[in-house]
C-alpha positions as CSV (number, residue, x, y, z in Angstrom):
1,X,0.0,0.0,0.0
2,X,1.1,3.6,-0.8
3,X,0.1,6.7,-1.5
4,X,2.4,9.7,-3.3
5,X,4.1,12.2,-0.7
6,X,2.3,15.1,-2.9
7,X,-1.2,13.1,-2.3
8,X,-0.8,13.8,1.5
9,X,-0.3,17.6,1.7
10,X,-3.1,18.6,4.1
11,X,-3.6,15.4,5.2
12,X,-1.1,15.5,8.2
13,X,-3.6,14.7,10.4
14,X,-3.0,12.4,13.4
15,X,-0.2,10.4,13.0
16,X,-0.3,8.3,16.1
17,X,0.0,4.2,16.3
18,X,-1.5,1.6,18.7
19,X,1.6,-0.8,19.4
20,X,1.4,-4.0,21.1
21,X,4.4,-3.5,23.4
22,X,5.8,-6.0,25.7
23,X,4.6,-5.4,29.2
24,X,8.5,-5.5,30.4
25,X,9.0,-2.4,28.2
26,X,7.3,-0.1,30.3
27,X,6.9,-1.3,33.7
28,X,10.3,-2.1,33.8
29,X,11.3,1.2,32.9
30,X,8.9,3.3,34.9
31,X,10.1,5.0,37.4
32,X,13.3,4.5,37.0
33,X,15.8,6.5,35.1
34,X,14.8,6.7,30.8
35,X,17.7,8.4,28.6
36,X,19.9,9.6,31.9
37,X,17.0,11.2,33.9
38,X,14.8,10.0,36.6
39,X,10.8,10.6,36.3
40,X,8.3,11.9,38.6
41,X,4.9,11.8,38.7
42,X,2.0,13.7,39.0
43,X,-1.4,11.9,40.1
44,X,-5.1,12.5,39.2
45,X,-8.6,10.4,39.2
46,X,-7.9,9.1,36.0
47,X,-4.4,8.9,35.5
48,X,-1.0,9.5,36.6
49,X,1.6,11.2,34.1
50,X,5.1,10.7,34.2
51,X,7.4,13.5,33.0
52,X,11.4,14.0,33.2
53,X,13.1,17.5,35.3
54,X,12.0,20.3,33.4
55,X,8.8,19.2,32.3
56,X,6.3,20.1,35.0
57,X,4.3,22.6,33.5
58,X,3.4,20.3,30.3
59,X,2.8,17.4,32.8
60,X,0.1,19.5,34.6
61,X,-1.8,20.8,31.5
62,X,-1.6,16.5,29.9
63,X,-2.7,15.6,33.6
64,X,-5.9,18.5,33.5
65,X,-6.8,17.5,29.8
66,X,-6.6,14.1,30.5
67,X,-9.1,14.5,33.6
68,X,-11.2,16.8,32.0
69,X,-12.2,14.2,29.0
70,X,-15.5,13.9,28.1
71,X,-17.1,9.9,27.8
72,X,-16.1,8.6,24.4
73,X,-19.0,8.2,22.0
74,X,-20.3,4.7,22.2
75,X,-18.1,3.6,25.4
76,X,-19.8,2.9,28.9
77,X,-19.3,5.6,31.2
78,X,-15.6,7.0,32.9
79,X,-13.8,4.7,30.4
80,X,-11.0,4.9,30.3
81,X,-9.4,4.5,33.4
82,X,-6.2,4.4,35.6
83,X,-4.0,5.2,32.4
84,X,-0.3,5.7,32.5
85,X,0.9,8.6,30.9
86,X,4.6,8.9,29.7
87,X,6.2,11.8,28.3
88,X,9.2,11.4,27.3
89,X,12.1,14.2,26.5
90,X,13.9,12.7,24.2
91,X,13.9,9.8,21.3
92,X,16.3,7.8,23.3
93,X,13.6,7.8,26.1
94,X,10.7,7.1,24.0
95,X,12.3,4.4,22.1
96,X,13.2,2.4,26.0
97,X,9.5,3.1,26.6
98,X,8.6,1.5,23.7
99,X,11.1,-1.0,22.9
100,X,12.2,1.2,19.7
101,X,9.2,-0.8,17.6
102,X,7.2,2.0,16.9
103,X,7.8,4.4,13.3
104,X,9.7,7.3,13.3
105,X,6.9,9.0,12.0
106,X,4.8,8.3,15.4
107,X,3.3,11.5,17.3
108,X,1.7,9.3,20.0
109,X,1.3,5.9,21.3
110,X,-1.0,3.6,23.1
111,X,0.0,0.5,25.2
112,X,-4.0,-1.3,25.9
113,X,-2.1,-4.3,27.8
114,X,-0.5,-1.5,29.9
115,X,-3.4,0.9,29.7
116,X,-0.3,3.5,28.9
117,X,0.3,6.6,26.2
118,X,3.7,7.7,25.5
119,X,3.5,11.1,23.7
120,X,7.4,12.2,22.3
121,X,8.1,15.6,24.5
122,X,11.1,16.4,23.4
123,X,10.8,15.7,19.5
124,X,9.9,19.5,19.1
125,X,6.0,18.8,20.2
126,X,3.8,20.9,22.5
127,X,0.9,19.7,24.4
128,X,-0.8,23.1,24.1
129,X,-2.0,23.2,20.7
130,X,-4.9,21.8,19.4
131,X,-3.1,19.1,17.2
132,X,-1.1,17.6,20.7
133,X,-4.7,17.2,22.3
134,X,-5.8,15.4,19.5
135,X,-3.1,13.1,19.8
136,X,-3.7,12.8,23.5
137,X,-7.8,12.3,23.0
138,X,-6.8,9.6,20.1
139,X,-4.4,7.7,22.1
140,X,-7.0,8.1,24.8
141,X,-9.6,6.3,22.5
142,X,-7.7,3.8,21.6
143,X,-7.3,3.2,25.6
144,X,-11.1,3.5,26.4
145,X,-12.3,1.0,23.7
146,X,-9.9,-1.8,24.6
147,X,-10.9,-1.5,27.9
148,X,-14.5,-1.8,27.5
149,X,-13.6,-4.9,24.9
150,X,-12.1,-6.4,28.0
151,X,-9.0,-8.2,26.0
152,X,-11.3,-8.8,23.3
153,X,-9.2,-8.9,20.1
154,X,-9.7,-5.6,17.8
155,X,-9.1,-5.7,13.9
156,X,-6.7,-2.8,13.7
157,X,-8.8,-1.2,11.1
158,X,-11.5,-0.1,13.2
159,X,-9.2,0.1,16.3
160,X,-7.4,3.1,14.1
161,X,-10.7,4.4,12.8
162,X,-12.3,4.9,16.4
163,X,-9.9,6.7,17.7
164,X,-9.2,8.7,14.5
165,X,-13.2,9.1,14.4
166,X,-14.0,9.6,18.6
167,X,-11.1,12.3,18.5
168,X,-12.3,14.7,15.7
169,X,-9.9,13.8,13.2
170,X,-11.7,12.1,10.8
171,X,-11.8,14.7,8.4
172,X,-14.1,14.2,5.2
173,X,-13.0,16.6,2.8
174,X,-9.8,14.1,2.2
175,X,-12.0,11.1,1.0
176,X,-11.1,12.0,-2.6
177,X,-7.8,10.5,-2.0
178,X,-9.7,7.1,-1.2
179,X,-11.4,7.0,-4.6
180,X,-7.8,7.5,-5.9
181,X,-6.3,4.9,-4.1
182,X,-9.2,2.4,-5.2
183,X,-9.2,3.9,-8.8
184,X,-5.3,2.6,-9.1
185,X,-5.7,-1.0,-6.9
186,X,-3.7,0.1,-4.0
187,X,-6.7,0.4,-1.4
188,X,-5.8,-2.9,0.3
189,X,-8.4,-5.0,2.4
190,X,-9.5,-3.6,5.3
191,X,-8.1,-6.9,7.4
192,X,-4.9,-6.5,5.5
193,X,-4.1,-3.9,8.0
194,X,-1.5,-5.8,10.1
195,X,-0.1,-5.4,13.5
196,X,2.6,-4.2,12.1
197,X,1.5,-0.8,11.1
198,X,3.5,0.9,8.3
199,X,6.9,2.2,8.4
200,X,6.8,5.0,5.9
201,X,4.7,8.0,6.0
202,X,2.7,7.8,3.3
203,X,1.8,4.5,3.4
204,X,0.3,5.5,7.4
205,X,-1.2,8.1,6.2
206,X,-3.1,6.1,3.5
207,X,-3.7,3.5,6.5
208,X,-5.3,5.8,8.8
209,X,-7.7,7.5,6.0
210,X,-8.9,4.0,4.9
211,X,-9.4,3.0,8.6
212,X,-11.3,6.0,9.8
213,X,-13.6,6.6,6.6
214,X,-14.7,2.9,6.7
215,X,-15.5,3.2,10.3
216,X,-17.1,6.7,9.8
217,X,-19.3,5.3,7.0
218,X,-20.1,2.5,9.4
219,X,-21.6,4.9,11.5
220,X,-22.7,7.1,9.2
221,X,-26.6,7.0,9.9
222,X,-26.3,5.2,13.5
223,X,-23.7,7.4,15.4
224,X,-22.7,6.8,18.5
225,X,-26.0,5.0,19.8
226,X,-25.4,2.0,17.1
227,X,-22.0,2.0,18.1
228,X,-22.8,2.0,22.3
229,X,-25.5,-1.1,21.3
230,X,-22.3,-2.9,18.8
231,X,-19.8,-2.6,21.3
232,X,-22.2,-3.9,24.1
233,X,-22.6,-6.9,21.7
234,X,-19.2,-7.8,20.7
235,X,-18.4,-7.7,23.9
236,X,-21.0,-10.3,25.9
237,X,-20.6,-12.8,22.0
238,X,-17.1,-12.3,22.2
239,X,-16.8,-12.0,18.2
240,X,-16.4,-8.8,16.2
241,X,-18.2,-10.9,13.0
242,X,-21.2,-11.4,15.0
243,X,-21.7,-8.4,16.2
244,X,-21.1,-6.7,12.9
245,X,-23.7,-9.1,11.4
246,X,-26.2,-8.6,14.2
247,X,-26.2,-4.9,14.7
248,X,-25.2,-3.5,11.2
249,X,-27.1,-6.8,8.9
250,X,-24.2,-7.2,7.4
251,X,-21.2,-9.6,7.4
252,X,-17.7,-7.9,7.1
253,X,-17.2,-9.0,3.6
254,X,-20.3,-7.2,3.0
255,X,-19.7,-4.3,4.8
256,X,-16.0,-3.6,2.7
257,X,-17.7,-4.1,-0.7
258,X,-20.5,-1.4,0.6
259,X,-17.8,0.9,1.9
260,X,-16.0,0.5,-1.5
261,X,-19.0,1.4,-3.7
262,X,-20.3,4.3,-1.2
263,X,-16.3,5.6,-1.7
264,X,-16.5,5.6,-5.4
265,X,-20.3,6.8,-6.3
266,X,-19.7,9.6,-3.4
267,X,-16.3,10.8,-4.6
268,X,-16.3,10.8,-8.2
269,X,-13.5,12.4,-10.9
270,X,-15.3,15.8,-11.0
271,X,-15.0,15.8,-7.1
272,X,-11.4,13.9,-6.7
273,X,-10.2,17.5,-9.2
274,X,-11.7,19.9,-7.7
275,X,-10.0,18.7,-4.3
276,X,-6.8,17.6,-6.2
277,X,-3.7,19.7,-5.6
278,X,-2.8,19.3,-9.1
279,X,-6.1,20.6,-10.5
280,X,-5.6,23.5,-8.6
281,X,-2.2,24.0,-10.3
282,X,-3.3,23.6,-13.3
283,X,-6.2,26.1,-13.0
284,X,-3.6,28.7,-11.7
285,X,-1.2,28.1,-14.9
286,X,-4.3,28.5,-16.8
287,X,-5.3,31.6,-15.5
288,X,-1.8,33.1,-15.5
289,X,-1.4,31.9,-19.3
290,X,-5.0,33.8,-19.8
291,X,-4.0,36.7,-18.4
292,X,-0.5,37.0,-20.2
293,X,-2.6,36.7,-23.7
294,X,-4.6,39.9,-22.7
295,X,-2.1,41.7,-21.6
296,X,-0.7,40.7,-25.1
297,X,-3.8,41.8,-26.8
298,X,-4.2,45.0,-25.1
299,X,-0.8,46.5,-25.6
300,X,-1.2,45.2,-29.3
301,X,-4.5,47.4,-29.4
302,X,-3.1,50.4,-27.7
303,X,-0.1,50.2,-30.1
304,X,-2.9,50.3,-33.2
305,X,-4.9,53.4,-31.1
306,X,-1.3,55.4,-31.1
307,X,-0.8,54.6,-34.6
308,X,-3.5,56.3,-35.6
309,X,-3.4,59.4,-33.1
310,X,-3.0,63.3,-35.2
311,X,1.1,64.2,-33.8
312,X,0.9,66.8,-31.5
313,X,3.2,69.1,-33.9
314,X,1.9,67.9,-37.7
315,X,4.4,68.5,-40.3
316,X,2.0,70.8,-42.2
317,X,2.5,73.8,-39.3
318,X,6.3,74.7,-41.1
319,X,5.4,74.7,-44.3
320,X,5.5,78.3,-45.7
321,X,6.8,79.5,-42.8
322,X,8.9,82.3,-44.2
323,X,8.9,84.3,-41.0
324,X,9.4,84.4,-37.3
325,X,10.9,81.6,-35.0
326,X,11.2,78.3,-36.9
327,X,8.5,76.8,-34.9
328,X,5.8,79.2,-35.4
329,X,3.0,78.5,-36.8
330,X,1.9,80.1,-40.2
331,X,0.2,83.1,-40.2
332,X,-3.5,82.9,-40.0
333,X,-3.1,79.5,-38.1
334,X,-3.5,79.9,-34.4
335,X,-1.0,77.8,-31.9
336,X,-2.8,75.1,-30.5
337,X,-3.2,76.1,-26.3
């Protein structure tokens, strides 16, 4: 699967993974000393955030946001809960946190076996703007739903596409790259979507938009109540199928080749250009070539005008001037004023 770099401008949305990562990882790590510094924590009702020296004012607004979340769409009430919160000041740090398996393109990271995030500090990020609480309310998603699943097994497709969809950053004005990505075969199966999520950029980013349009279609006309009644039932028949089938009518073969058609008959060509970056290139040569060509045309005009414009001194005024300064006109004609 992958998607040109140029296909993803504006698409840098949330670029956050769900690892699986070794239980050792972490708790063997935490508190004790991660690229040469030893962590402290900070304690709330819902989690506790661990931050290196220096980083006590960002561990105080992660710790507030964190406590302040409202219930995720679909998820039983105060979910989740207990979460360990890492932020780590350096790559050195995140990677012994992690175990060094998670894509240098990560902004974020949820552990469900651990009920831990890891969000890189010191790679340049803040957790003041509105893209770091994103992250923090995706990872956070991705937290609350494995915990209501219990241990329940989640196809990573819809794992990515709740927490892309529950955090806001779903955004539907990027679809056309879907119909794209269909139009040329690379659109892989939606349970193609390994444990191993992809290394590269683009390939992620072509991931996460396939993940989170399939689940926002699932949920297009049931919304969070058809996904509070799904989740209920995959959790007491222990079987994402079943639940699928029971809730939705439809088995998950089904379901794909619905999401497939509803991508192509909503996103057509016409639609795909006008949201292409390329069509908007081309428009702009267009318009600039346009414009040249009248510039052009009017200087050729205005040279034609001139051409035919009375001198302001004619030739005629000397003739027969016998008399008087060379420029003066012949008697009986009066200077022009």
């Amino acid at each position: 699967m992958s998607l040109p770099a140029r296909a993803l401008s504006g698409l840098l949305l949330l670029l956050c993974v769900a690892a699986l990562v070794g239980p050792a990882s972490l708790r063997g790590q935490l508190p004790d000393t991660l690229d040469g510094r030893v962590y402290q924590a900070l304690r709330g009702a819902r989690a506790t955030v661990w931050y290196a020296p220096g980083d006590s004012v960002a561990a105080e607004a992660v710790l507030g946001f964190l406590g302040d979340q409202e219930d995720l769409p679909g998820l039983p009430t105060g979910l989740p809960a207990g979460v360990t919160a890492v932020l780590t000041h350096s790559a050195a740090a995140f990677d012994q946190v992690t175990g060094g398996r998670v894509p240098e393109w990560r902004a974020g990271v949820a552990i469900p076996d651990l009920d831990a995030l890891v969000i890189p500090l010191g790679e340049g990020r803040s957790v003041g703007d509105q893209e770091s609480r994103r992250v923090l309310r995706h990872e956070w998603a991705h937290l609350g739903l494995h915990q209501s699943l219990q241990g329940l097994r989640v196809p990573r497709w819809f794992d990515e596409g709740y927490a892309q969809w529950a955090s806001g950053g779903w955004d539907a004005s990027q679809a056309w790259r879907l119909r794209v990505l269909i139009a040329l075969g690379r659109a892989p199966p939606l349970d193609s979507l390994s444990l191993d999520w992809p290394r590269d950029r683009a390939s992620a980013g072509a991931a996460y938009l396939l993940a989170a349009s399939a689940v926002a279609y699932l949920l297009g006309d049931s919304g969070a109540r058809g996904l509070e009644v799904f989740v209920d039932r995959w959790r007491r028949e222990r079987t994402f199928d079943g639940a699928l089938r029971a809730t939705f009518g439809v088995t998950t073969g089904q379901f794909e080749d619905d999401w497939r058609r509803h991508v192509k008959d909503r996103y057509g060509w016409l639609f795909v250009l006008s949201h292409s970056a390329v069509f908007w290139m081309v428009l702009s040569l267009v318009l600039l070539l346009m414009a040249r060509i009248r510039h052009r045309r009017n200087r050729e005009h205005m040279a034609r005008l001139r051409a035919g414009e009375v001198p302001d001194a004619p030739a005629f005024w000397d003739e027969g001037n016998v008399e008087g300064e060379p420029n003066d006109p012949p008697r009986g004609v009066e200077r022009p004023t």
